[in-house]
N, C-alpha and C positions, 0 to 999 in steps of 0.2 A: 472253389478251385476248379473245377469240370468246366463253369462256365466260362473260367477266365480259358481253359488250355482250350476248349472250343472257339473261342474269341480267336486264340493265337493261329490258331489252325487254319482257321476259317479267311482270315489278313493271310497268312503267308500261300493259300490256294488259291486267292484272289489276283496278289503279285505276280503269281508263278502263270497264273492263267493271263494277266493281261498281258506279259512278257513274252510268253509263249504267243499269242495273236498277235501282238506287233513283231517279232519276228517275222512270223509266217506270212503278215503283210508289207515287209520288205519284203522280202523275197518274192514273192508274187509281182510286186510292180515290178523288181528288177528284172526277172525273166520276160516278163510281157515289152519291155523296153529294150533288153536284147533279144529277143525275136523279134521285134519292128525291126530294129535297126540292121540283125543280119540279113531280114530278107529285101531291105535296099539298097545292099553293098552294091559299087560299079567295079568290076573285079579288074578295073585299070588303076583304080586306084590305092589296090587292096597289095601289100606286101607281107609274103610268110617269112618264115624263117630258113626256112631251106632257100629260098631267090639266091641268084647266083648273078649279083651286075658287078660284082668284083673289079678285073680287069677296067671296065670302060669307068665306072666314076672315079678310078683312081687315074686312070689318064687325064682323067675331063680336071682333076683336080691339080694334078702335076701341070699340067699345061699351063692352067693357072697359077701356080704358085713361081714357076719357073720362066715363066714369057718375061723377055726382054723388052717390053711392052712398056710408056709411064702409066697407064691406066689398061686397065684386063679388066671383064666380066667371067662371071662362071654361071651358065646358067644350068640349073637343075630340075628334071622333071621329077614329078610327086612320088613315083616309085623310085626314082635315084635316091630322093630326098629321104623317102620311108625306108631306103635299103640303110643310109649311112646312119640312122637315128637308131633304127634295130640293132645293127651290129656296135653301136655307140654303146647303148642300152646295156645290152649282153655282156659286153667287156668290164662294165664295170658295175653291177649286178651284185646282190652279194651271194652267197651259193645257194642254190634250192629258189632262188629267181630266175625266172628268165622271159624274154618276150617273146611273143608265139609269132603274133602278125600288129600290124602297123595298118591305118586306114587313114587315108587324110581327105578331106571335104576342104577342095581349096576354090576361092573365091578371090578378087583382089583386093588386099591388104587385110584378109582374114580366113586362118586355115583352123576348121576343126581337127585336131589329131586326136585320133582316135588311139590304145596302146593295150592290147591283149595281154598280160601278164600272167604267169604261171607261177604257183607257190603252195606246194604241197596238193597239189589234184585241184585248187582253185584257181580258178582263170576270169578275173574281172577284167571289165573293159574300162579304162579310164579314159579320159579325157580331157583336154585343152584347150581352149581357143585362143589361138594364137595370131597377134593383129601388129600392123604396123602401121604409121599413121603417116600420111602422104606429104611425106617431107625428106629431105636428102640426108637418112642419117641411117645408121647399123644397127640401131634401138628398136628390139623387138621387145613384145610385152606378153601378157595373157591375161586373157579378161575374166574367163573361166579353170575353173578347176572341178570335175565331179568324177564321180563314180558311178556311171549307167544314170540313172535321171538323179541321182543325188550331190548334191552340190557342196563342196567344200572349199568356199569362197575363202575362207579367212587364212588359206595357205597361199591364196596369193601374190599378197604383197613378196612375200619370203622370195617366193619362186621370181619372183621379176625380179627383186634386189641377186638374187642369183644371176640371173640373166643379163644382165646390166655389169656383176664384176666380171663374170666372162669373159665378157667381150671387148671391157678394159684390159684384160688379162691379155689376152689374145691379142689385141691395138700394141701393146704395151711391148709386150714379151718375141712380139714377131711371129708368133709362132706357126703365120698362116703364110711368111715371107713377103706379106704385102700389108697397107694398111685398110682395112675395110671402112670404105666409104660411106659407103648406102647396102641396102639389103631391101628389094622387092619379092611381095607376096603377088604371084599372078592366078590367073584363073589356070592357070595349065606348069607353073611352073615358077623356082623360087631362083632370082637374079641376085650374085653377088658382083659389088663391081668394087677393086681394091686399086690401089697405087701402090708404085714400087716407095719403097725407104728410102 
């Protein structure tokens, strides 16, 4: 009996310790990889939550939604972009969520976004990479889905079948008063170009 409950003891200190060390070894790379990463932030393209572009991207958007125009662009720079995704974010959050800051690494036709989240004193950095492929269409996608260097691929078919009824939604519904055409990803900024109904 002593050697069996020594046996038990001995298996459940073993579990508890390798458990205990892969933890600790997340956490160790994830901090090592958000301290690379925040000490190469470009602070132009970094949005908090306090930013205040209010006023102007709701003009830039009015203008567009309302131009007696057959054809209108709207074009957006990365912190316009990271301002309307944050306060997008924030609205519809569930409570004790919220996003702090927004980073986006844009390239053409592929933007890392980066998404600070806040949930109970925890604040991971998530991530997307978000691409579009060089054809005249509204079809954005994402190739990426992780959590600071870890990778949870297998959400994103979901999230693109997401992304995809959106924006039928949105084609559909009018909801943008125009129909979106195409959608560019630039090195400096993201072009929507629509037609009237």
């Amino acid at each position: 009996m002593k050697k069996f409950l020594k046996v038990v003891l001995l298996t459940i200190f073993t579990i508890s310790a390798l458990v205990t060390i892969t933890v600790i070894l997340l956490l160790v790379r994830y901090n090592n990889w958000t301290k690379d990463f925040e000490s190469n932030l470009k602070v132009e393209n970094l949005v908090v939550k306090d930013t205040s572009l209010s006023e102007e991207v709701v003009s830039q958007i009015s203008s567009f939604t309302l131009s007696q125009e057959n054809t209108e662009s709207l074009s957006l720079s990365t912190e316009q972009f990271g301002y309307i995704v944050l306060n997008v974010l924030n609205e519809y959050l569930g409570e004790g969520i919220s996003v702090e800051k927004i980073y986006i690494e844009p390239s053409t036709g592929n933007w890392n976004i980066y998404i600070q989240a806040n949930y109970k004193k925890i604040s991971p950095w998530i991530w997307i990479s978000l691409k579009k492929d060089n054809v005249q269409s509204a079809q954005l996608y994402i190739s990426q889905f992780n959590i600071g260097p870890y990778s949870f691929n297998r959400f994103v078919e979901e999230i693109n079948d997401g992304i995809a009824n959106g924006l039928v939604t949105v084609n559909e519904n009018g909801f943008t008063g125009r129909y979106l055409e195409n959608i560019e990803l630039l090195e400096e900024s993201i072009v929507v170009k629509g037609s009237r109904y």
